[in-house]
N, C-alpha and C positions, 0 to 999 in steps of 0.2 A: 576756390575750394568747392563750390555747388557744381562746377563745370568736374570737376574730376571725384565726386558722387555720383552723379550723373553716369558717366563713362564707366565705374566700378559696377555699380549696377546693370548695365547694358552689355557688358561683359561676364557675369555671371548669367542673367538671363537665357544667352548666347549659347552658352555653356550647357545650363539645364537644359533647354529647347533642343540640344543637340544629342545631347544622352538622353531626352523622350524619345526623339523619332527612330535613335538606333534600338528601344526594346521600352523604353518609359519607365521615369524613377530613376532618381540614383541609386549605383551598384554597390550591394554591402560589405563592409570592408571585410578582408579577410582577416582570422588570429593569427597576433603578431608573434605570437610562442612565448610573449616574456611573462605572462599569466599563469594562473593556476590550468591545469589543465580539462577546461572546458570550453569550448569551443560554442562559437553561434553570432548572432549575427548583432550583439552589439559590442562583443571582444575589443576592450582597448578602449573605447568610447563609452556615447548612451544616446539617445535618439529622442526624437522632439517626433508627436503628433497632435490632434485634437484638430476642434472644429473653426472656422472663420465664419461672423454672422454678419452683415451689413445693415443691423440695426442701428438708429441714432447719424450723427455726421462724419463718426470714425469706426471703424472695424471693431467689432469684439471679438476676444476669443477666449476659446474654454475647453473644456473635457467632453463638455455635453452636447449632444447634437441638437443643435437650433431647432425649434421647433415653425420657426417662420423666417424667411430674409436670410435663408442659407445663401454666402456668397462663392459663389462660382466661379472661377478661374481665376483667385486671390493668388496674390504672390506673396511668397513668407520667405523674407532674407535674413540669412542666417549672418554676424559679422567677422565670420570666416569664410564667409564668401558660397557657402552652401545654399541650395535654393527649395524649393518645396513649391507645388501649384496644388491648388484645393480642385477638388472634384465638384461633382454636380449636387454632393451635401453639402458640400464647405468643408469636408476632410482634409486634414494634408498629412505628408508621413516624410520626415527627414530622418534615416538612420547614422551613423555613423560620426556624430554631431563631437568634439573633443570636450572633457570635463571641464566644468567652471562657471560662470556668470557669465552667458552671452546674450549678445541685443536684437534683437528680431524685430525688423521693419514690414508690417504689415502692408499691403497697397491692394484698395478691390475699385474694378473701374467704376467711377463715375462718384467714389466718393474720397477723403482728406485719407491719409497715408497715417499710421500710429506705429510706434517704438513701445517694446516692452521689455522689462529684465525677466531673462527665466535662469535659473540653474540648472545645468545637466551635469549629472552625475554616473559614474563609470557601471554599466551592465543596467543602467533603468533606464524609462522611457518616463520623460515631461510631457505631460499631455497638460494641456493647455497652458494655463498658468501653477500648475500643480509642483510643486517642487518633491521630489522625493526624498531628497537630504533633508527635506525640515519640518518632516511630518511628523507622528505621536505616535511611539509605540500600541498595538492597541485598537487603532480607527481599521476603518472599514477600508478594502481594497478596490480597484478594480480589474476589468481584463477586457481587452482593447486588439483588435486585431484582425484579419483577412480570412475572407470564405471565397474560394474554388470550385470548381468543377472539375470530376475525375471522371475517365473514361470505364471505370466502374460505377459510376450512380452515386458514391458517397462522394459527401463533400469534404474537402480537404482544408483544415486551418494552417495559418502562416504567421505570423510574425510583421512582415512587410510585406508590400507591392512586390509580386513574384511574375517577372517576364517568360511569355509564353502559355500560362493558366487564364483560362476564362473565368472570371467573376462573376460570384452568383447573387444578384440583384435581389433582398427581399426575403435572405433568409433568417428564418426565429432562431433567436440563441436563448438558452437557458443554463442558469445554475440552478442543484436543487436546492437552496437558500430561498428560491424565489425569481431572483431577478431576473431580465429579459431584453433580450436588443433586437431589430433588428440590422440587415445589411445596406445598406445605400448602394448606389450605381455602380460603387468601384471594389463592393462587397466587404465597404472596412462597416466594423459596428464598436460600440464604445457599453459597456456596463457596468456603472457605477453603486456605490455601496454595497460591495461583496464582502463576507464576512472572512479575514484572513484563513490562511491553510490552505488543502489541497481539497479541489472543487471538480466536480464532473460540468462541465460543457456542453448539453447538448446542442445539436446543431443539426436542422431539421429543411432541408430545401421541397421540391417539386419531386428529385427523383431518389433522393433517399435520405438515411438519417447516419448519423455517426455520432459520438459520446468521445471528448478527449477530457485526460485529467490536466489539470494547470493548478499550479502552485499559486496564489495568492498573495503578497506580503503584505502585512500590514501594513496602513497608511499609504500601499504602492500599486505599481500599475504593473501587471501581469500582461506579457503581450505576448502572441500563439501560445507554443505548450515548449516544457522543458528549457527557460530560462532563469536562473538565479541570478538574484543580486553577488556581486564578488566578495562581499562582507559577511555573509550566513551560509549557512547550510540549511538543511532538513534532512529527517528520517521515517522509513515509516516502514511496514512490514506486515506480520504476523504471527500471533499465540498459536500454538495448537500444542496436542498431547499426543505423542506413538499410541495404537493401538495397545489396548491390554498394557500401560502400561501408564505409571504416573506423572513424572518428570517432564513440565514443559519444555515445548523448543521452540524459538521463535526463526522460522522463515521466511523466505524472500517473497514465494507466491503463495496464494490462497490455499487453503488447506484442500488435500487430494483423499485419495482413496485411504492413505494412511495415516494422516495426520486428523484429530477433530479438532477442530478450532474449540479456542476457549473464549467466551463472550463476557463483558463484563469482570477482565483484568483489570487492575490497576498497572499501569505502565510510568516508569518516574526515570528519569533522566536524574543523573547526580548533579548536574546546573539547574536543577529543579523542576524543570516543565513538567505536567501529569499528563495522562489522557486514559481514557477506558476503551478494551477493546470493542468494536464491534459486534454486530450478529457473526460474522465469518470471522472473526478471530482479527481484523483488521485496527492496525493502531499508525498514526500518522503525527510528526511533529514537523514545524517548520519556523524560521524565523530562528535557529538555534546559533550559540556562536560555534565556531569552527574549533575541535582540540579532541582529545580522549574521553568522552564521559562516560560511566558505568550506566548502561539500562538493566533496570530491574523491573519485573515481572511477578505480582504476589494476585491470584486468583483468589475467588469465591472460599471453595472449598482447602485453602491454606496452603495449596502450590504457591511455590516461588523459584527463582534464578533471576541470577546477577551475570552479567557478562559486561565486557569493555567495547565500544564499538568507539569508531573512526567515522570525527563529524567534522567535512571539509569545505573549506568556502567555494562558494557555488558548487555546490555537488550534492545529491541525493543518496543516500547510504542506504539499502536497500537490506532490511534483516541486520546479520551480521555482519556482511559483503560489506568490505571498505570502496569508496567509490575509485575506480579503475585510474593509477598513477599517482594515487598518494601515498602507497607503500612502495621504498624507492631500493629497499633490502631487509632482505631476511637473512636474519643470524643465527646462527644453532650452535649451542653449547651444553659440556654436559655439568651437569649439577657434580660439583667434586672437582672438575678440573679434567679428570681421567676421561680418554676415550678408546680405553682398553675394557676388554670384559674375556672372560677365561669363559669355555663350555659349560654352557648350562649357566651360566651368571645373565645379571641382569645389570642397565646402568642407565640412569635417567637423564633425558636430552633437553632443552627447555629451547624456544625459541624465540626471537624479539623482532617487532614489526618495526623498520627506521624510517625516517623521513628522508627529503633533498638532504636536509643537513645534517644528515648520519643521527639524528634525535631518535632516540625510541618512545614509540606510542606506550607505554607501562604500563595502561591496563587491556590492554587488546591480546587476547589470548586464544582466538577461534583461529588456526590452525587445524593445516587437512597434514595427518600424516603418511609416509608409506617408509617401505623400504625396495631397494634396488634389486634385492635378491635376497629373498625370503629363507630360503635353504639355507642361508649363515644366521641370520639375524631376522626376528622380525618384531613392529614397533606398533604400542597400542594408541590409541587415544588420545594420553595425557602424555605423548612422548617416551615412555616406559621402553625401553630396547631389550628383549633378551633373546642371548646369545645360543643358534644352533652347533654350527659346527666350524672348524679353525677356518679365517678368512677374511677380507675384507670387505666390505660393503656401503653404501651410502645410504645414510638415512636421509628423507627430504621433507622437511617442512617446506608448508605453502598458505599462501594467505594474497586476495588483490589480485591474483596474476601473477604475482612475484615468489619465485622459492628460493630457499639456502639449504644447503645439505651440509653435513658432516660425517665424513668417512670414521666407522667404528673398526677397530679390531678384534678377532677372535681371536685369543691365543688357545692354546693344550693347555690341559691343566698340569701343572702338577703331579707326580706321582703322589707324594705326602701328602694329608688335608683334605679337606670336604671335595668333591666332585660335582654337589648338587645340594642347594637348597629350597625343601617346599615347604610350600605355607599354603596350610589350609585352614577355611572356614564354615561354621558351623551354617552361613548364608551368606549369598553376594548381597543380598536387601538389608537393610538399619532400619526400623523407625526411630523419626528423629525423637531423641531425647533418651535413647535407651542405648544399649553398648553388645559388645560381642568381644569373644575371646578368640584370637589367633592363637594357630598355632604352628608352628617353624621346627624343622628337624633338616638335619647338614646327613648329606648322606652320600660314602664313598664309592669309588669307581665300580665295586659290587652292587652297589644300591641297600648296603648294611647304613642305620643309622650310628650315627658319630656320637659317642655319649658327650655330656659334660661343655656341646659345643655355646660359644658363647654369641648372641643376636645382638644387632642395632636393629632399632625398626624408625622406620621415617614414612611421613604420609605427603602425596604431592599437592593435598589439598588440606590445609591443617585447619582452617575456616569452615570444611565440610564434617571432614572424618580425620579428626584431630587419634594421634595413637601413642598411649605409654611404651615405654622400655619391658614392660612385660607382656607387647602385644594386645592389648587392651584399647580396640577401637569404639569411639564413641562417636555418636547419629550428632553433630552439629547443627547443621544446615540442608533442607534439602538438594541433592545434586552427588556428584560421582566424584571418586577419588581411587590412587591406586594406594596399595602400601604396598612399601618395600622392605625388605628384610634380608640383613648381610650378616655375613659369619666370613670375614679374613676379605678376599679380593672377590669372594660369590657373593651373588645378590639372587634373591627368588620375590616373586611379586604375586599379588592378588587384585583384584578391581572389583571394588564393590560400590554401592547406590545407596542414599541415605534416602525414603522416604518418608513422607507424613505418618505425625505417631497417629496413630489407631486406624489407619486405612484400612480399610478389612472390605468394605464394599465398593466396586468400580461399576460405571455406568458409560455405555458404549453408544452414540455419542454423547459428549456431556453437552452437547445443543442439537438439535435440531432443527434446525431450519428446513420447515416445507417447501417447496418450490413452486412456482406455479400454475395450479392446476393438481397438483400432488396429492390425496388424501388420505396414503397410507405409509407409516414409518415404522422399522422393526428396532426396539430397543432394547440391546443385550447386557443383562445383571450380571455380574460377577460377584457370590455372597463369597466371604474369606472362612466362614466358618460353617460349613456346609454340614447340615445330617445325616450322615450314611445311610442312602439306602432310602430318603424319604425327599419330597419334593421340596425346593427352595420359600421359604416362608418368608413373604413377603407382601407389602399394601404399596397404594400409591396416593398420595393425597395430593390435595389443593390442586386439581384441574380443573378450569374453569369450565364452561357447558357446552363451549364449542372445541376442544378436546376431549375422546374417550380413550380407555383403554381394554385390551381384551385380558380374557382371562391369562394367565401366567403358565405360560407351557415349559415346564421343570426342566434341568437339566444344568449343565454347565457348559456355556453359560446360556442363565432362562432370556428366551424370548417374550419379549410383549411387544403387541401392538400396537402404537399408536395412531390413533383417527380423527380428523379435524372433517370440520364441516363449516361451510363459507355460505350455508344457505339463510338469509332472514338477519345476516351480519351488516352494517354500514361498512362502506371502504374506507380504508386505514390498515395499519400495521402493529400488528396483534403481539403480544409475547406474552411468558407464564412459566414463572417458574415452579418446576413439579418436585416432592421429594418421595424419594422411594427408599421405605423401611423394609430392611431387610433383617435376617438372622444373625448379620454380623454388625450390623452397625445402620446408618441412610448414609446417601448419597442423593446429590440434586440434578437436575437432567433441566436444561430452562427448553421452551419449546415458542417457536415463532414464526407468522406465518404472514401473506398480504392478503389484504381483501382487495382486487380491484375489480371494477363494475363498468358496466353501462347503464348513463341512465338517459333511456328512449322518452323522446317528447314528442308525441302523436300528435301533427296538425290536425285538429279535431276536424276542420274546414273538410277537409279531402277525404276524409271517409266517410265510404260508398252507402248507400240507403242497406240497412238493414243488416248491417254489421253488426252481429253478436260476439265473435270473441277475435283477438290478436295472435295471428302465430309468428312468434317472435324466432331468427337464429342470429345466434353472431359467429362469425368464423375469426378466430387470431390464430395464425399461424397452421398445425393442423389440429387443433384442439374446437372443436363445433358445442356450443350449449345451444339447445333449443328447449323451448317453453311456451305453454299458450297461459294468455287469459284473458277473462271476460271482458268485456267492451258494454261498458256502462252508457257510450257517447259520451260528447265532451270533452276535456283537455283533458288526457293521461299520460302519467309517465309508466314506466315499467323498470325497473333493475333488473340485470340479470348480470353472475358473476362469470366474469371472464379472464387468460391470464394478459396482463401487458402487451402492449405492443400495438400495430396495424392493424383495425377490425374492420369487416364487412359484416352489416348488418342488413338483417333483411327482413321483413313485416309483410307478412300477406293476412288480406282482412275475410273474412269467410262468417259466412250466415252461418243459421241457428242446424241446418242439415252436413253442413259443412264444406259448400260449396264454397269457391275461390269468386271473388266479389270484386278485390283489388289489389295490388302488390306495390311496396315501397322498398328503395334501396340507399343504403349510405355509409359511407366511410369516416373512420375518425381515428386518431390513436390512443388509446387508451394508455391509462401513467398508471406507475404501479401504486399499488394502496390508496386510489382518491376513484372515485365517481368523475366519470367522461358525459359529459351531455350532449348528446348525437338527437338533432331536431332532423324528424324525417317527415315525408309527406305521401302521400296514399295515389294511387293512378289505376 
């Protein structure tokens, strides 16, 4: 029996030593397609890494890099016959490992051979003895993984051992959590007690820097970037508010030119997760189970929306966007049954996201619409179709990549009977809690009204802008809805917006975020109740000292300007929220900025006889601060505020006439909102 261990071993050996010399490291398996549709490199399986140390008379192993007796050229046998060699840290890296309880035969030369049980489980990575099946909701994560070299200067993260990339020896990894690795010989590094969720990575070599975001799971081990467990999902996205306009929306990228982010949402998942948005309007959940949940959105100032989003295993749901191949059809039907509509009529279309197994997602209702040919028919928002001229046409919902259409018809109308019904309003805008009166008239092929004609009215949103039988809409909830209104086989429709009761004053952005280096912002007031003919009457309170504002240059809408000042401040990350009373009401504006520094440590040793004062520059990027001051002698430091990033600094020392004495030079990179201390020395 020891003779044919022996031989199974010497045989797998054989094996790996053959697939090293052809590129090194076993090849990752490819996705077998029978998964959810996400793709990567432990599809199907899960993969074992971590350290081998050669302390004591038997191997140990773990998650964490040895700090002493890393052993080198260990063999780690996997009892499928998979094989793994440690590096010059004692790293090893088996991907492709099958699920279940497997036995791992440790062997480092020169000392006794050990057997361990580890569990691997399907899309993780067991790193060392760490099991991911049997961890605790909750605990701290880590992320574990390969650094490269690119023929652009940044460094490139991986997953696994990638044939054909140069590994980069010795590079910092950071999360901004804190923690920190760095690369061993073969460029793997391992960072432990990461707080779950989505983390920035930096990764900082010799010839440049790069930033990757990685998902974290609790209790699990994160390895490269864009991997999920097969069991959860996550989401994450972004608040903003249209211009000039109240009604959030949540998006997939950061707020632009049109959108202001809104900071300091509350965001809730109907399976209950919270989070608050960010300074940029940024909200992130992960670790969620997979199914239909409603995300809702209720800000500071009493904005809200509810929408259905689509949260799939292993997949990131991005805003609205369901993640790409879990909407497997789109259905379109019309509310009533009928997909006829006479000229000038209107008929309402609804649409349902399905799954593989023909299930519809039920509350997922963020559909794009259009129509095929506008000139017969064309279709709003909430699916609302009304009818141009006699014809056929497709209307197309779309959602995922995936669309369903349903062909409408136009027929003539009638000579007898209404020809056209409108409905008009005294405003497309509700505040919430207050109501408005429609109004509907049937008018025939002359365009004479129809006396005595008889109305249904129906709202597509009755949770928003619920509507009586006598046209009688009421502000529910904030958010948008159409009403519809029918007299025989015509329909005529309206779309109107329920907003916040008493909004009367709007504030453009409702955040601001300074940028770095930035120390002027224009703030534009919108009062609802303005005085004719006289200027916007208006204050601004509660801004702390290093915020000012200028005076208020009238108009619609008034500009102000806001002014920060970063001089005499410690490095940190500032905010404040400001409210601005106006003639219609306030409204709050929050404002947030970073302080990052340098702080210069003058080797006192090296400076020249008879130095009176320091002229200090720092260059980051093309942004230059320069500053002198007195030279007490002695050990000094000096601050001066700079934005992030790569700084050259430079210190020339000069007598009391102000001749040049000595000159010092240094490099450092500077983080945002913390003090960098750059020790420089005099020549």
């Amino acid at each position: 029996m020891r003779i044919l261990w022996i031989l199974l071993v010497a045989v797998s050996l054989a094996v790996a030593l053959g697939s090293c010399a052809s590129g090194g490291g076993p090849t990752p398996p490819v996705d077998d397609g029978n998964d959810d549709p996400v793709t990567g490199l432990l599809a199907g399986g899960g993969a074992l890494n971590g350290y081998v140390s050669a302390a004591g008379e038997a191997p140990q192993v773990s998650h964490l890099r040895p700090t002493s007796a890393a052993a080198a050229s260990a063999t780690v046998l996997v009892d499928t016959g998979q094989v793994g060699f440690t590096n010059s840290s004692g790293a090893y890296w088996i991907p492709g490992v099958p699920v279940g309880e497997r036995t791992l035969s440790i062997s480092v030369p020169g000392s006794a051979a050990r057997t361990i049980k580890v569990t691997v489980a399907k899309r993780e990575i067991t790193s060392g003895t760490i099991h991911p099946t049997s961890t605790t909701a909750g605990r701290e994560g880590a992320v574990n993984g390969y650094v490269y070299a690119t023929d652009s200067g940044a460094p490139e993260l991986s997953a696994g051992q990638t044939v054909g990339l140069r590994p980069v020896e010795d590079a910092a990894l950071s999360v901004e959590t804190g923690q920190t690795a760095r690369t061993d010989a073969e460029g793997f590094f391992h960072i432990s007690d990461v707080p779950p969720g989505f983390r920035t990575l930096t990764i900082v070599t010799d010839t440049g820097t790069t930033t990757e975001t990685v998902l974290v799971p609790a209790g699990r081990i994160a390895s490269g970037t864009g991997q999920l467990p097969g069991d959860w999902g996550a989401c994450r996205g972004y608040v903003g508010t249209p211009r000039a306009a109240s009604l959030p929306q949540l998006v997939v990228a950061a707020s632009g030119t049109e959108i202001n982010p809104v900071a300091g949402a509350l965001v809730r998942l109907s399976s209950g997760e919270t989070a608050l948005t960010k300074a940029d309007g940024g909200y992130s959940f992960s670790g969620v189970a997979s199914g239909n949940p409603s995300l809702s959105v209720g800000a500071r100032d009493g904005l809200e929306l509810t929408a259905g989003i689509i949260i799939a295993s292993g997949a990131i749901t991005e805003g609205l966007t369901p993640p790409s191949g879990f909407i497997r059809q789109v259905a379109v039907s019309a509310v009533g049954g009928s997909l006829q509509a006479p000229v000038g009529g209107a008929l309402w279309l609804q649409a349902s996201a399905l799954d593989a197994a023909s299930r519809p997602f039920t509350s997922f209702r963020d559909f794009t619409w259009l129509s095929r040919n506008t000139a017969i028919a064309t279709v709003d928002a909430n699916g609302v179709v009304t009818a141009r001229q006699v014809g056929s046409v497709d209307i197309v919902a779309s959602a995922g990549g995936v669309t369903g259409d349903a062909t409408v018809t136009v027929a003539p109308l009638e000579e007898a009977g209404p020809h056209a019904i409108q409905v008009t309003a005294p405003s497309n805008v509700i505040a919430q809690g207050s109501s408005i009166q429609l109004t509907a008239r049937a008018l025939d092929g002359a365009g004479i009204v129809i006396p005595d004609a008889s109305f249904a009215w129906t709202s597509t949103d009755s949770t928003v802008a619920p509507v009586t039988q006598d046209g009688v809409v009421g502000g529910a909830a904030v958010g948008s809805a159409t009403i519809l209104c029918s007299s025989g086989a015509l329909t005529g429709s309206v779309a109107l917006r329920v907003d916040r009761e008493g909004r009367r004053v709007s504030v453009e952005p409702a955040y601001i975020a300074f940028g770095d280096g930035e120390t002027t912002r224009t703030l534009r007031v919108w009062d609802g109740a303005p005085i004719a003919g006289s200027p916007l009457l208006w204050s601004i309170t509660g801004p702390p000292a290093w915020l000012a504002a200028s005076p208020c240059a009238g108009g619609t809408p008034a500009l102000v300007d806001l002014r920060v000042s970063r001089e005499d401040l410690p490095a940190g990350l500032y905010e404040a929220p400001v409210t601005i009373q106006a003639t219609g009401g306030d409204a709050m504006v929050t404002v947030g900025m970073a302080v990052s520094q340098v702080r210069l440590v003058v080797d006192a040793a090296t400076a020249p006889a008879g130095t009176a004062t320091l002229r200090v520059q720092v260059t980051t990027g093309s942004a230059t601060t320069a500053k002198e001051v007195p030279w007490p002698g002695g050990a000094a430091e000096v601050l001066v505020a700079t934005p992030p990033g790569w700084a050259t600094v430079v210190v020339t020392a000069l007598d009391a006439d102000g001749h040049i004495l000595g000159l010092g030079q240094a490099q450092a990179e500077v983080v945002r909102g913390a003090a960098t201390d750059v020790p420089i020395g005099l020549a």
